[in-house]
Every structure is written in C-alpha cells, then in structure tokens.
BATORLO-296933 format. One line per field, with one value per residue (C-alpha): residue number from 1; chain; residue in three letters; x, y, z. Coordinates in steps of 0.02 Angstrom, whole numbers, plus 50000, padded with zeros to 5 digits. Example, Ala and Ser with C-alpha at 12.3 -4.5 7.8 and 13.67 -1.06 7.14 Angstrom:
REM residues 2
i	(1,2)
ch	(A,A)
aa	(Ala,Ser)
xx	(50615,50684)
yy	(49775,49947)
zz	(50390,50357)
***
This chain:
REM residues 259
i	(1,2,3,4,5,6,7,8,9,10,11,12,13,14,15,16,17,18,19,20,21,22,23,24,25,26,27,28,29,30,31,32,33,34,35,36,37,38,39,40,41,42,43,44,45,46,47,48,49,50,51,52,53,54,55,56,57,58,59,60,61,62,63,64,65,66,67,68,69,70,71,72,73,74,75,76,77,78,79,80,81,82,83,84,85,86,87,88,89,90,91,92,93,94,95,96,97,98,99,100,101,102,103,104,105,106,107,108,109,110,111,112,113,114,115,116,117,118,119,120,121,122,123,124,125,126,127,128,129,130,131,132,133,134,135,136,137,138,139,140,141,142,143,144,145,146,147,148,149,150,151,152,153,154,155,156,157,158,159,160,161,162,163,164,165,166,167,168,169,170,171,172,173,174,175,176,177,178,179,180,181,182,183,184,185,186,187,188,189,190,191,192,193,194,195,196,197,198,199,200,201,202,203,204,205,206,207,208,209,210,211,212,213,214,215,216,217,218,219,220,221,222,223,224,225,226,227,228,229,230,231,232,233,234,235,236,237,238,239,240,241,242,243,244,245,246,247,248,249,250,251,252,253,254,255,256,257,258,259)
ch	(A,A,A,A,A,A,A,A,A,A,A,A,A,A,A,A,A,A,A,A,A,A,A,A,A,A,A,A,A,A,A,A,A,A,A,A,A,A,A,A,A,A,A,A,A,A,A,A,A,A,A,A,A,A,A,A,A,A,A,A,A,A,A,A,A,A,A,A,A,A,A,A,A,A,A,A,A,A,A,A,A,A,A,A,A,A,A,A,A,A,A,A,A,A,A,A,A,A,A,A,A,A,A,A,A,A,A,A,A,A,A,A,A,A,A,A,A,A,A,A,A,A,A,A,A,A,A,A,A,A,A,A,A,A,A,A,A,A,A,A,A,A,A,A,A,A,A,A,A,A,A,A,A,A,A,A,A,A,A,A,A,A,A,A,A,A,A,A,A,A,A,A,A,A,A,A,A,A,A,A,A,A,A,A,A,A,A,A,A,A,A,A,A,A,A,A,A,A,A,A,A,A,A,A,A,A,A,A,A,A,A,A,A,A,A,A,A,A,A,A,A,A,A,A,A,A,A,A,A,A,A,A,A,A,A,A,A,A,A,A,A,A,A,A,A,A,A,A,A,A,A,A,A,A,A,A,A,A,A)
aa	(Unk,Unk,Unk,Unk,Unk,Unk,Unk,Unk,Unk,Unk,Unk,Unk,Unk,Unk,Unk,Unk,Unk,Unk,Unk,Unk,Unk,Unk,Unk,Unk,Unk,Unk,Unk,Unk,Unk,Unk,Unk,Unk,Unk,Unk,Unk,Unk,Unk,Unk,Unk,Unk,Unk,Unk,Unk,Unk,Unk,Unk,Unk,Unk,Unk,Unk,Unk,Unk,Unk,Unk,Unk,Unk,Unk,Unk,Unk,Unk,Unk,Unk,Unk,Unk,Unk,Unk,Unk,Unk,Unk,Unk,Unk,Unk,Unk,Unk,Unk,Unk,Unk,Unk,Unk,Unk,Unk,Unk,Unk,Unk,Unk,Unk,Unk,Unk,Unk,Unk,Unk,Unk,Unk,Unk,Unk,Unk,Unk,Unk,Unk,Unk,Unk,Unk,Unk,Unk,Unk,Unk,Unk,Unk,Unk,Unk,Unk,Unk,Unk,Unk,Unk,Unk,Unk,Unk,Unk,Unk,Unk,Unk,Unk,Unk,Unk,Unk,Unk,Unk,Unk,Unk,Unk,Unk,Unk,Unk,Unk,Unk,Unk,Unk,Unk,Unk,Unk,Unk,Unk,Unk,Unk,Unk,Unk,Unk,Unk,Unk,Unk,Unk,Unk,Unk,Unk,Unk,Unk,Unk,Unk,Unk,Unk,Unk,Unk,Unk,Unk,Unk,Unk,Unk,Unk,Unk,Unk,Unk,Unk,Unk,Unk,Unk,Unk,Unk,Unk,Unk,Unk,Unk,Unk,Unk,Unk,Unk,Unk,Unk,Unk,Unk,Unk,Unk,Unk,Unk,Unk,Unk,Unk,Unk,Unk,Unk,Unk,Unk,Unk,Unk,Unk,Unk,Unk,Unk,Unk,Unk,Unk,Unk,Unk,Unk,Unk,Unk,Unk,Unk,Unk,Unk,Unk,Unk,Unk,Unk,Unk,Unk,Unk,Unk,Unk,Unk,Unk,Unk,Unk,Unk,Unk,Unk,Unk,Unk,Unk,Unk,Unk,Unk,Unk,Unk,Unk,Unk,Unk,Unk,Unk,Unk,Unk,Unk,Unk,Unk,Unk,Unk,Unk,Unk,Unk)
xx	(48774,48921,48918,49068,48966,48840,48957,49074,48942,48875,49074,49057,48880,48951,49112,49025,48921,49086,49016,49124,49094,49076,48947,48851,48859,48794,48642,48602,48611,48769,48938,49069,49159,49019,48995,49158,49139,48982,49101,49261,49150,49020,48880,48729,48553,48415,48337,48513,48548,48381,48435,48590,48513,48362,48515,48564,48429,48445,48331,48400,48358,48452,48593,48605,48578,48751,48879,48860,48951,49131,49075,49149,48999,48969,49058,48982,48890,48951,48902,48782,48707,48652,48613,48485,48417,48417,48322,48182,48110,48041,48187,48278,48153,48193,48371,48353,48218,48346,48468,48337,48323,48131,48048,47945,47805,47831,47875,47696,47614,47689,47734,47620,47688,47641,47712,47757,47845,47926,47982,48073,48142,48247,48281,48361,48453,48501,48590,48672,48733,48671,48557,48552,48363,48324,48148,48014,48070,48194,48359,48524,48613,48770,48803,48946,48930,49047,48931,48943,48856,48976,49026,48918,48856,48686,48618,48699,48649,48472,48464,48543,48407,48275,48383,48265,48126,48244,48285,48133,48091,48091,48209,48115,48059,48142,48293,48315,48438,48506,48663,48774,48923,49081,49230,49428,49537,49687,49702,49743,49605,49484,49522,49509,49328,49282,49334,49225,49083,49107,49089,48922,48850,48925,48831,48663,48705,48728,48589,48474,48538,48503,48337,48291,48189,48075,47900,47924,47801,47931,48050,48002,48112,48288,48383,48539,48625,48799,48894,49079,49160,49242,49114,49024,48867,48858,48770,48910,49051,49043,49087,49233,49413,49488,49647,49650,49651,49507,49402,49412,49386,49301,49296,49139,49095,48910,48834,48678,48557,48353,48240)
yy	(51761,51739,51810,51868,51972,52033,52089,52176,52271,52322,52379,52487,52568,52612,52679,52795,52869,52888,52786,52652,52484,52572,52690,52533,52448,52592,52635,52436,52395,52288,52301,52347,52173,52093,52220,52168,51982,51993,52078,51942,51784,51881,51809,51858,51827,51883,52017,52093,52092,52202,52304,52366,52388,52531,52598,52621,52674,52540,52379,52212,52157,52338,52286,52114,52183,52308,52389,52577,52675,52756,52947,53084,53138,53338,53427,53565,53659,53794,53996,53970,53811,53872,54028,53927,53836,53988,54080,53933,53894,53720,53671,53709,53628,53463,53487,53514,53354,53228,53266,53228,53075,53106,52955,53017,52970,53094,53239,53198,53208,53354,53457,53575,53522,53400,53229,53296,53446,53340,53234,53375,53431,53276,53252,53418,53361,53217,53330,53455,53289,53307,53129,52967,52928,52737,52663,52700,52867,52816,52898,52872,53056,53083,53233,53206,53191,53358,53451,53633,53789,53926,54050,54200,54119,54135,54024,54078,54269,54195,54101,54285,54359,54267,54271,54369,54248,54110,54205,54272,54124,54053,53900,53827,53650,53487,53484,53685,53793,53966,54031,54166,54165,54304,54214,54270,54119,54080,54063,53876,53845,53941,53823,53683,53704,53772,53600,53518,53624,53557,53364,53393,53482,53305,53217,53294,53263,53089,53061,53102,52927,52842,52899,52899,52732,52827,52905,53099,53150,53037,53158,53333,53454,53543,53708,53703,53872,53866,54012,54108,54254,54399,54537,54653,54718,54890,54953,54899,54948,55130,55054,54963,55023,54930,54928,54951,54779,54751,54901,54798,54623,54639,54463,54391,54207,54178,54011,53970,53805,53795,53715)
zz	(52155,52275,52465,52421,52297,52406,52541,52430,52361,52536,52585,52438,52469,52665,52577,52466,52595,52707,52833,52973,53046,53211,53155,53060,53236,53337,53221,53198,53401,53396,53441,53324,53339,53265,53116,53078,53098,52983,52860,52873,52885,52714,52827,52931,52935,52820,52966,52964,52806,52789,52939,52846,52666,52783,52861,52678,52608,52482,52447,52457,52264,52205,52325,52236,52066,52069,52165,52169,52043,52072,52073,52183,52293,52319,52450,52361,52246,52119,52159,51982,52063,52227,52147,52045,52214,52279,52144,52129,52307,52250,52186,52349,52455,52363,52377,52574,52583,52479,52619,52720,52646,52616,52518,52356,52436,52584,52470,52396,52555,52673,52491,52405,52243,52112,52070,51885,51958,52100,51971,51869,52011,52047,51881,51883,52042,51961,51827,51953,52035,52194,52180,52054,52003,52013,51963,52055,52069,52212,52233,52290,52369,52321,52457,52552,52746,52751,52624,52661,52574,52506,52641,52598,52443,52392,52509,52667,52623,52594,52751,52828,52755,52878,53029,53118,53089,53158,53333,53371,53467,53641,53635,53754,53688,53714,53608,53596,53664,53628,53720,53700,53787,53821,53826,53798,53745,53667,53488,53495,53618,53471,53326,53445,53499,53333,53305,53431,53368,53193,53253,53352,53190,53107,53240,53176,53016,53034,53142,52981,52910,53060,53107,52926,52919,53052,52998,52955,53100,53213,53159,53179,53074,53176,53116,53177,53198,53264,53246,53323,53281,53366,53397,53524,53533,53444,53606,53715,53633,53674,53863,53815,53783,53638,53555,53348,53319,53455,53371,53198,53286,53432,53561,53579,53553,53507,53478,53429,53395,53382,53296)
***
C-alpha cells in the first residue's frame, strides 16, 4: 500500500469529522507548519502516525484497511428521533456517551446496563445514523461538530424539565461559574457576542476529541448551560416602567455554565 494511500485516507477521516491542520497541530503538540509538511511530503514517523489515528479515534490497521465512507454526518436528529431518545433513558445515555466518545469498554464499566443491551443500543444508533459499528463493537460517530438538539424539541423540554436540579448548586469548583449579568446593547453588538458565545460552546465541544484518549476518571463529566434572552425577573418588573414592546420582551442577558 502506497503513502500516498495512507495519507489520503487520513485527509479524509479529518475531513469527515470537520476537523483543520491547525487544530491536528494544537491537540498533537506541534506547530501547524509541520502538520502540513507531514501532509505534502505523505511522511512521518510511526509514533506520529499513532498520535493522529488516537486523535481519531481510529486504529492504524482500520486506517490502512479503507478510507471512511462519503456520508453526510448529523447536524441533527428528527422531532420522532429524539422523541424516541427521549422516551427510552438508556438509549439516550448512549447517544450522549458516543459523543463522548466513550469506548465499549467504559460504557461496561461506569453503566448499569448490560453488554447485550449496550449492544442493541448502538445498533439502534447505528440505524438512526448517529454512529457506524465496526468489529469489536467499536464505532465511528457520525455527529457533526455543529450538532444541535431541536429548539424546544423533546430533548430541550426534557433537559427544562430538570433545570432546577441543574441550578441548585454552588458553582464553586474549579472549572464552574454561574453569572448573570444586566446589560442594554445594541442589536448588532447582540448577534455578535451571541456569536462569541457559540465558539466557546465549540471550544468544549472540541475539546471532547482531544482529551478523548484520556481515562474517563481524567475527565470528569461538564454541563454546559449557556443561555440569552430578553427577560426580567417577574419580581422586578413591577419596579420598572416599560414600553409595549419592553412589557413583551423585557432586557435581560443571562448566561449560564456548571458542571
């Protein structure tokens, strides 16, 4: 088999997982130049070539056996799909450790469910399309890295459901923080930080693949609440003296993130 080969296939396994050179570099300890000169020159040694298949979650021998196949990856779900993770709490909890990228093996040991139902479970992924089962009961996930639930789908209102459970809580460990902040800015100013606030959720997200070739006990489980909308407190709003369209759509910005 041809470098050329080997390469190729590795361009496409980064493609379909939406990751860059730059990111490669960063997560592997070496500057982006040399990504790329491993890439134009199809050469590196053996210990990097292994450092890039972990950061793929992929062995070598699959990487040398086939490129991945050309299938749109999940931005998301239909409303009867998550209604059925929803519905079946096992089922979800498999969902939420793939994107994890939890190894079988883990599932079996932190889960309280069996290897035949785990087994099901992913297989049922595997129809939805949210994984592809290899032997060995591996997987590759085929969730894109801008996956989102539906807006006030099933899963959002489920996750609403237990939002008390989720604030009632110090934010006090390394890592946490809670703040709510009153702000008034312009509109443009808005959509720009909500943009801001949608790359740092990215930056978790991404993290997962990175730190993913770390023990599960070196990587203690984050929720990441982050959330803005125009609102006052109900007890509050007797003080204030709004206009109509201030009465319907109140200005408060609230954001939130704990673990």
């Amino acid at each position: 088999m041809s470098r050329t080969f080997l390469f190729d296939s590795i361009r496409a396994h980064l493609k379909a997982r939406g990751h860059t050179y730059r990111y490669l570099a960063e997560v592997i300890g070496v500057s982006e130049p040399t990504v790329k000169r491993i890439f134009a020159t199809n050469d590196c040694t053996i210990e990097r070539l292994e450092e890039i298949c972990q950061f793929l979650n992929i062995e070598l021998a699959q990487l040398v056996k086939s490129t991945p196949k050309k299938r749109k990856l999940i931005e998301q779900l239909t409303r009867k799909q998550e209604t059925e993770l929803a519905q079946n709490k096992k089922l979800l909890m498999i969902a939420i450790c793939v994107m994890g990228l939890w190894s079988f093996e883990d599932m079996l040991s932190h889960l309280v469910i069996s290897k035949v139902d785990c087994i099901a479970l992913l297989q049922r992924l595997e129809r939805i399309g949210f994984v592809e089962m290899r032997p060995k009961n591996q997987y590759r996930l085929l969730v894109a890295k801008d996956f989102t639930w539906i807006v006030d789908g099933p899963i959002m209102r489920l996750v609403k459901g237990v939002s008390d459970d989720f604030f009632n809580h110090r934010f006090e460990a390394p890592g946490e923080i809670l703040k709510i902040i009153n702000v008034r800015v312009s509109p443009e100013m808005r959509e720009a930080l909500k943009n801001k606030l949608e790359k740092v959720a990215q930056q978790y997200a991404d993290q997962v693949v990175a730190d993913s070739h770390l023990s599960l006990d070196e990587r203690p489980p984050l929720s990441i609440c982050i959330a803005v909308r125009s609102w006052v407190p109900e007890f509050l709003r007797d003080l204030m003296r709004l206009g109509p369209q201030e009465k319907q759509f109140p200005k408060l910005t609230k954001e939130a993130k704990g673990s």
